[in-house]
C-alpha positions in Angstrom: -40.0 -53.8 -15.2 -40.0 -50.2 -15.2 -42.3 -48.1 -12.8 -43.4 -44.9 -13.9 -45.2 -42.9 -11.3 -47.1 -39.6 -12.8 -47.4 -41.2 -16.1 -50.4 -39.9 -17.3 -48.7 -36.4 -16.9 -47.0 -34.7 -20.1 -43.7 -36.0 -18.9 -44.6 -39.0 -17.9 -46.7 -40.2 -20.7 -43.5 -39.1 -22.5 -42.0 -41.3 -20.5 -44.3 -43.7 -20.7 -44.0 -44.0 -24.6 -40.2 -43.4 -25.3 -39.6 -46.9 -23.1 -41.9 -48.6 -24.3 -40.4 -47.8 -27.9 -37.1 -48.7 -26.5 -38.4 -52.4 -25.8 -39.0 -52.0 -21.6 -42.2 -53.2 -19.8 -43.5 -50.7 -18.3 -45.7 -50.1 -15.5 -47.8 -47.0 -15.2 -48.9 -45.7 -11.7 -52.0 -43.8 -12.0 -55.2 -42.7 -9.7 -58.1 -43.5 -12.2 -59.2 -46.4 -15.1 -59.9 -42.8 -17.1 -55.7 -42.8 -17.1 -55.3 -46.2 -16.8 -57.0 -46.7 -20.3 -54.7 -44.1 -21.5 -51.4 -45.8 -20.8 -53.2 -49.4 -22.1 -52.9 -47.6 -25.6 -49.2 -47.4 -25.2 -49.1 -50.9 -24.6 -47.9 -49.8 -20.9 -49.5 -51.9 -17.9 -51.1 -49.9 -14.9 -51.4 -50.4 -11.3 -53.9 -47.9 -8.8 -52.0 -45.8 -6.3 -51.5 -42.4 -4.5 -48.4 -41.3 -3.4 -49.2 -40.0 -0.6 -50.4 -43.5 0.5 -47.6 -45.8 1.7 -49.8 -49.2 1.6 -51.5 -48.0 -2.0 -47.7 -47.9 -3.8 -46.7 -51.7 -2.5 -48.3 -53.4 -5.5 -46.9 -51.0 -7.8 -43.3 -52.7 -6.9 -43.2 -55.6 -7.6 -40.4 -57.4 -10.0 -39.5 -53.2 -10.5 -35.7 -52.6 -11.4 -36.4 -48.9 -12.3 -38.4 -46.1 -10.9 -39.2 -42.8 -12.8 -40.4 -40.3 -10.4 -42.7 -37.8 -12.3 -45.5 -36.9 -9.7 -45.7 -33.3 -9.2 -48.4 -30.0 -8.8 -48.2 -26.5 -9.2 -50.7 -25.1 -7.6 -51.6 -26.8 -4.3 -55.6 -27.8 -3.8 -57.5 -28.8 -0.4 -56.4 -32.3 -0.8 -52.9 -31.7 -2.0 -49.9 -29.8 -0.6 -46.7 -29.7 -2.1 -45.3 -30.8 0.8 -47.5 -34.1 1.0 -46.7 -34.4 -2.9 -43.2 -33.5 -3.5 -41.9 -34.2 -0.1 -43.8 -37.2 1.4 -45.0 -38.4 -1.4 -41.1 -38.6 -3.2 -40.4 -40.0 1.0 -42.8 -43.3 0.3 -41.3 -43.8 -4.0 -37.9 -43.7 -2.0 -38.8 -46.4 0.7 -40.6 -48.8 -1.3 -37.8 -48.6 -4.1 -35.4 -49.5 -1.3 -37.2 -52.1 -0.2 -37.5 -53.3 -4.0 -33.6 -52.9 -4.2 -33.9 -50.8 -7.5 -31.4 -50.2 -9.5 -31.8 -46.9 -10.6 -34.4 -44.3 -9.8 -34.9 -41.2 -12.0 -36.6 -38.0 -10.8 -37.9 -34.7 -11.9 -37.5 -32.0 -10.6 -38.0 -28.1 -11.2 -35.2 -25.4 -12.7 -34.7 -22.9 -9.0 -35.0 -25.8 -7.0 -32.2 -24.9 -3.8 -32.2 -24.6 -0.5 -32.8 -20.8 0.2 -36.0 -20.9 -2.7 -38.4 -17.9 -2.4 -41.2 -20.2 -2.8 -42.4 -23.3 -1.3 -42.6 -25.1 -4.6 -39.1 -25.0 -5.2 -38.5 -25.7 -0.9 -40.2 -28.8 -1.2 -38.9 -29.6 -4.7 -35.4 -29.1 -2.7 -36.0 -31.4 0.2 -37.0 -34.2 -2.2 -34.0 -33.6 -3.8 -32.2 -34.0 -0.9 -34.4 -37.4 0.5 -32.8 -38.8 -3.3 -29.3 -37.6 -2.4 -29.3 -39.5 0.8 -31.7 -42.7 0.2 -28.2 -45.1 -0.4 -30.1 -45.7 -3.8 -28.7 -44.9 -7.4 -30.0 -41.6 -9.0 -30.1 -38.7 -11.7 -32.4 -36.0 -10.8 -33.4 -33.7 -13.9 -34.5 -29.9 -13.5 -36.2 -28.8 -16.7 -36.9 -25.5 -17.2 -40.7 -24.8 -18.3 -41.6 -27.7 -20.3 -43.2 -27.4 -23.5 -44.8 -30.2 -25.8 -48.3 -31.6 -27.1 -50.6 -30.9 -24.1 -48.9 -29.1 -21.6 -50.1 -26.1 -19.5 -47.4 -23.8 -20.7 -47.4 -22.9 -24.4 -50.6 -24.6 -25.4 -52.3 -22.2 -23.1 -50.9 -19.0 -23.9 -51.7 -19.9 -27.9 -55.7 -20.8 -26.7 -55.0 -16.9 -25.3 -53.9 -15.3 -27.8 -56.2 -16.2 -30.2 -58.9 -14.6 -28.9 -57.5 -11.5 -27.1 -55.6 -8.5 -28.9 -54.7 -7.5 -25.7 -52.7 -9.8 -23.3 -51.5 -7.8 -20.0 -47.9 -9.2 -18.3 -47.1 -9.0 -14.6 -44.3 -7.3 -13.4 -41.3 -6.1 -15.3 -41.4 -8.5 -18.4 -37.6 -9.0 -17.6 -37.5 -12.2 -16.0 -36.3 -14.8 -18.6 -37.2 -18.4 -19.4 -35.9 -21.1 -21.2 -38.5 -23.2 -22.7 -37.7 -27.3 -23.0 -38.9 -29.3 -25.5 -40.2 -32.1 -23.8 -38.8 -35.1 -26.3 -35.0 -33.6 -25.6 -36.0 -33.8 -21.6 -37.3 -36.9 -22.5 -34.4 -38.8 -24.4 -32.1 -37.6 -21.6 -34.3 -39.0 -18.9 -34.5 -42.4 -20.4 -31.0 -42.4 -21.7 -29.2 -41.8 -18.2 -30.4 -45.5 -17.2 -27.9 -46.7 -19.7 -24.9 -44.1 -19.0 -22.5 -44.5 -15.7 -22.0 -40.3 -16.2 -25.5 -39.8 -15.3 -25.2 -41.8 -12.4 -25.5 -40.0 -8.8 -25.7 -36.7 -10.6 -28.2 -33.6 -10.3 -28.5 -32.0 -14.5 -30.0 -28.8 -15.4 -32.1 -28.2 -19.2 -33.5 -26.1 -20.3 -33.9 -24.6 -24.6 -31.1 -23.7 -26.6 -33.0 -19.6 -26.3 -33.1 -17.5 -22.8 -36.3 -15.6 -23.3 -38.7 -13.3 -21.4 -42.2 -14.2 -21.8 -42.8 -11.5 -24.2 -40.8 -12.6 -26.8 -41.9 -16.4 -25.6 -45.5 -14.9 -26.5 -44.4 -13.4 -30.3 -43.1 -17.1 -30.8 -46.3 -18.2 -30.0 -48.3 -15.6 -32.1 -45.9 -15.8 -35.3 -45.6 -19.9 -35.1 -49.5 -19.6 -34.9 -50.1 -16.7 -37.4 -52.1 -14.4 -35.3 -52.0 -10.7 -35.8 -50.3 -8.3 -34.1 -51.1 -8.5 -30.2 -50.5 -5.8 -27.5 -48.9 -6.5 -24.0 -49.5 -4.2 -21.2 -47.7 -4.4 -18.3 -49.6 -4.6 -14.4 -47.9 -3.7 -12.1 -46.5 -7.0 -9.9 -47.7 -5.2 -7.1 -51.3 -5.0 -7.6 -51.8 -8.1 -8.7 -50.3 -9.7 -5.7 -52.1 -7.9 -3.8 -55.4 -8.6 -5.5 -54.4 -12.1 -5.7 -53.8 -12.8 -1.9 -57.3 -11.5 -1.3 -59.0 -13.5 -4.0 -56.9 -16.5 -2.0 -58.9 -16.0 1.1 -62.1 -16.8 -0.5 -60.8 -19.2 -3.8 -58.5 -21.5 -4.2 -59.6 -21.9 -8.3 -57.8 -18.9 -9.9 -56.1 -18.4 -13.1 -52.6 -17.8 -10.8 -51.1 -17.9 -7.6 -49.3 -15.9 -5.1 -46.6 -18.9 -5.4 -46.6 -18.7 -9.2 -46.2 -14.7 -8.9 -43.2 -15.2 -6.8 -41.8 -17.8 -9.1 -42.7 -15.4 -12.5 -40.3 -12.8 -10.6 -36.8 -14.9 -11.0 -35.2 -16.1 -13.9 -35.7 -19.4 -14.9 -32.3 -20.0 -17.2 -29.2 -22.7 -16.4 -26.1 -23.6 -18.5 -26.8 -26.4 -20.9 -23.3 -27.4 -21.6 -23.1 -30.1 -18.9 -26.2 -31.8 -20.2 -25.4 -31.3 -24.1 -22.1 -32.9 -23.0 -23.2 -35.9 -21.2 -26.2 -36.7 -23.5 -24.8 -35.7 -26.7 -28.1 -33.8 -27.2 -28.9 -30.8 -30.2 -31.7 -29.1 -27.9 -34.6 -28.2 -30.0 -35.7 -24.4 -30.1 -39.3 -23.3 -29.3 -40.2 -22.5 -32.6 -39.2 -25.5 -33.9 -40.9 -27.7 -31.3 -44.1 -25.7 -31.9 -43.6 -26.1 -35.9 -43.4 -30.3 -34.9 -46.9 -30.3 -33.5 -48.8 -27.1 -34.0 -51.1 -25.4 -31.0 -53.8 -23.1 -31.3 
């Protein structure tokens, strides 16, 4: 049996779906019977859980040999706090799969993720990381780079954008660079490093075969989508973290954070050749992935 906690997520139901192709029983964690019916259609089973609740998670373990670790948020809420969801939450997984005596456990992580992170995303991403390293279990912890794919929050977004507004203002330089993944190659590596002794105990950084900056990530978007020619003023990072850290103090519901503005300043790009070697993976551009399922 193979547990899958965040698997109604885009990873996850990935996930979810490439196993069960594979031929492995599956169990889905989820919050809801709205996700729960969601993972029935993949022939996937599903047990109710949070994270964050120790007790809640026992059922989900039992006769489990594998865990996939999926659960994560990018913009905390009143009721969740990256630390309670990547740090605690990632703390209970841990416990419970030792107590299950797993024999592998897979986790996602986030491209920046270290020790001295300018945000608290990444912090917390980094002290899960480290709860992993030191849990006596087996592991492979995967940071993807922004993750593209049917349904996410990335690309899927920006097209819904752009095909309404001529103008789309950037924030900040516009020379920060990305290096969007196409969430089947994160996903076959994923699944694939249960079956692979290299993979074992190890920490592997993807990202797309393209470093980009989100301007040119945007013209992908536009061309792939056939959308006339769009204009990209630039704001200056400055005011808008300013005029975001006020709009904080009354609203938690905005379009973006102060944490996401701090992350939007670094480059998010890694070295696939470690990955590419391992896996024996041909990573899939962004046009291409865009061309395989369309958006707009």
């Amino acid at each position: 049996m193979v547990l899958v906690a965040g698997a109604t997520g885009l990873v996850g139901s990935n996930i979810v779906r490439e196993l069960v192709r594979q031929g492995y029983k599956v169990r889905g964690l989820v919050h809801s019977q709205r996700s729960a019916d969601r993972l029935t259609s993949m022939q996937a089973l599903t047990v109710k859980g949070d994270i964050t609740d120790f007790d809640s998670l026992k059922p989900a373990f039992e006769n489990v040999r594998f865990v996939f670790s999926c659960v994560g948020i990018i913009a905390e809420t009143k009721t969740a706090s990256f630390e309670e969801i990547h740090v605690r939450g990632v703390e209970n997984l841990l416990e419970l799969s030792k107590i299950a005596k797993i024999e592998h456990f897979v986790h996602i992580s986030s491209l920046g993720t270290r020790e001295n992170a300018a945000g608290r995303y990444h912090q917390t991403k980094y002290k899960a990381e480290q709860a992993i390293k030191v849990s006596g279990l087996k592991y492979t912890i995967f940071r993807p780079s922004l993750i593209f794919g049917p349904e996410d929050v990335f690309v899927n977004r920006f097209a819904r954008l752009l095909k309404y507004n001529p103008i789309f203002p950037l924030i900040g330089s516009d020379k920060s660079e990305f290096q969007p993944v196409w969430v089947k190659d994160l996903v076959k590596c994923v699944v694939d490093s249960l079956k692979l002794d290299s993979a074992s105990n190890q920490i592997f950084e993807i990202g797309g075969p393209s470093q980009m900056t989100l301007r040119q990530i945007l013209e992908i978007i536009r061309k792939q989508n056939g959308y006339s020619r769009r204009f990209y003023p630039v704001i200056p990072m400055g005011l808008v973290s300013a005029l975001v850290k006020l709009a904080e103090k009354v609203t938690r519901r905005l379009p973006i954070t102060s944490e996401q503005l701090t992350m939007l300043q670094e480059d998010n790009t890694c070295d696939n050749s470690r990955i590419e070697a391992v896996f024996k993976i041909k990573l899939t551009s962004l046009e291409e992935g865009i061309r395989q399922y369309g958006t707009g």
